[in-house]
C-alpha positions in Angstrom: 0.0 0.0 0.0 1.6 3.3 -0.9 1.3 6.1 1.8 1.7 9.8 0.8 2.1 12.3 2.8 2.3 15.9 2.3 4.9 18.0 4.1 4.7 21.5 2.9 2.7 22.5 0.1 4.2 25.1 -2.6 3.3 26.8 -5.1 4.3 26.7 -8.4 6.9 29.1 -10.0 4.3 30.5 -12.5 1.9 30.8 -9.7 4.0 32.7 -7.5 5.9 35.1 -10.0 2.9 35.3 -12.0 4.7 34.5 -15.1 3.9 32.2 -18.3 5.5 31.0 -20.9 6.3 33.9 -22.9 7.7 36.5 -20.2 11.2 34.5 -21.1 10.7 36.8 -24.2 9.9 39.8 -22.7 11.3 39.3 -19.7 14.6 41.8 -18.6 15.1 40.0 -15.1 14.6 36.4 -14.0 12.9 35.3 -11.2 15.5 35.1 -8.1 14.5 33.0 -5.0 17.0 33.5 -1.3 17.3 31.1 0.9 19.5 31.5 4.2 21.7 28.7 5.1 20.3 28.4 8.8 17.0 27.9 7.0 18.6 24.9 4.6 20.0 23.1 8.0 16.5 23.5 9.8 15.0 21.7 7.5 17.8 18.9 7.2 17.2 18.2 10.3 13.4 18.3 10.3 13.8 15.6 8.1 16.1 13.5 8.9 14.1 14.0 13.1 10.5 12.4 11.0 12.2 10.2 8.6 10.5 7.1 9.5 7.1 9.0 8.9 8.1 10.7 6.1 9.4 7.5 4.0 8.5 4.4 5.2 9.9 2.4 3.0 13.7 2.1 3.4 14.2 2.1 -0.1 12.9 5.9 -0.7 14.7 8.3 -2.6 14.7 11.1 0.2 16.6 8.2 2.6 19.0 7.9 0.1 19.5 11.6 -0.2 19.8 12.2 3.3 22.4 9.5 3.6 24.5 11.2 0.7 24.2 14.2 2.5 25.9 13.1 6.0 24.8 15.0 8.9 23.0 18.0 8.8 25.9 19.3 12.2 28.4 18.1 10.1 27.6 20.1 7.1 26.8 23.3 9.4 30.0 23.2 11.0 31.9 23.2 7.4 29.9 26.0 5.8 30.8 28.2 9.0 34.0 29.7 7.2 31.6 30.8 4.4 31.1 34.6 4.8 27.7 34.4 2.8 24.7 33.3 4.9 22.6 32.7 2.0 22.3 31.0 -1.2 20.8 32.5 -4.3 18.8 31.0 -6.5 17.8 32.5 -10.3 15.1 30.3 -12.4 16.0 29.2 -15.9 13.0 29.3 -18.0 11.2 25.9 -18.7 11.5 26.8 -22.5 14.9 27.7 -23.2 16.5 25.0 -24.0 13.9 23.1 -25.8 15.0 21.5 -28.9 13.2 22.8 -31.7 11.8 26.1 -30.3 11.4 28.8 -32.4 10.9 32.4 -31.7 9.6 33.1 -35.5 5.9 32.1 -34.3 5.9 35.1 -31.6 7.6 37.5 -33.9 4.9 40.0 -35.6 
């Protein structure tokens, strides 16, 4: 039987910038999300504290990714020389690499 649970729920890109799929061509900035590093280790730890609810199964893909990534401690106490407290994050259009795209259509 296949349990799902839902831990946060987030919007979509489009949803939350209010964009489509042609503001990549009219576009001047992208879309830039911010996310602190204290913020990155809370939730690390959030999930590796409810991992047995979140994935039951020991097979699961999140298990696997929190084993790859080690202790969330660990990982604080090597980012600590780091002088930025953040990460930034700028979204890459969905269409812009698409093989076989063609502006000409949008063109007047």
């Amino acid at each position: 039987m296949l349990t799902c649970l839902t831990v946060i729920n987030v919007r979509t890109a489009e949803t939350q910038f209010d964009i489509d799929e042609f503001n990549d061509l009219y576009a001047r900035t992208k879309p830039t999300l911010y996310i602190k590093l204290a913020d990155i280790f809370a939730i690390h730890n959030l999930v590796v504290t409810d991992i047995a609810t979140l994935c039951p199964s020991q097979d699961d893909v999140l298990r696997e990714v929190i084993r790859e990534l080690g202790s969330a401690k660990n990982n604080e106490n090597e980012m600590l020389h780091v002088s930025s407290t953040e990460i930034t994050l700028t979204l890459n259009p969905k269409l812009h690499d698409k093989e076989g795209m063609s502006l000409k259509p949008f063109l007047l």
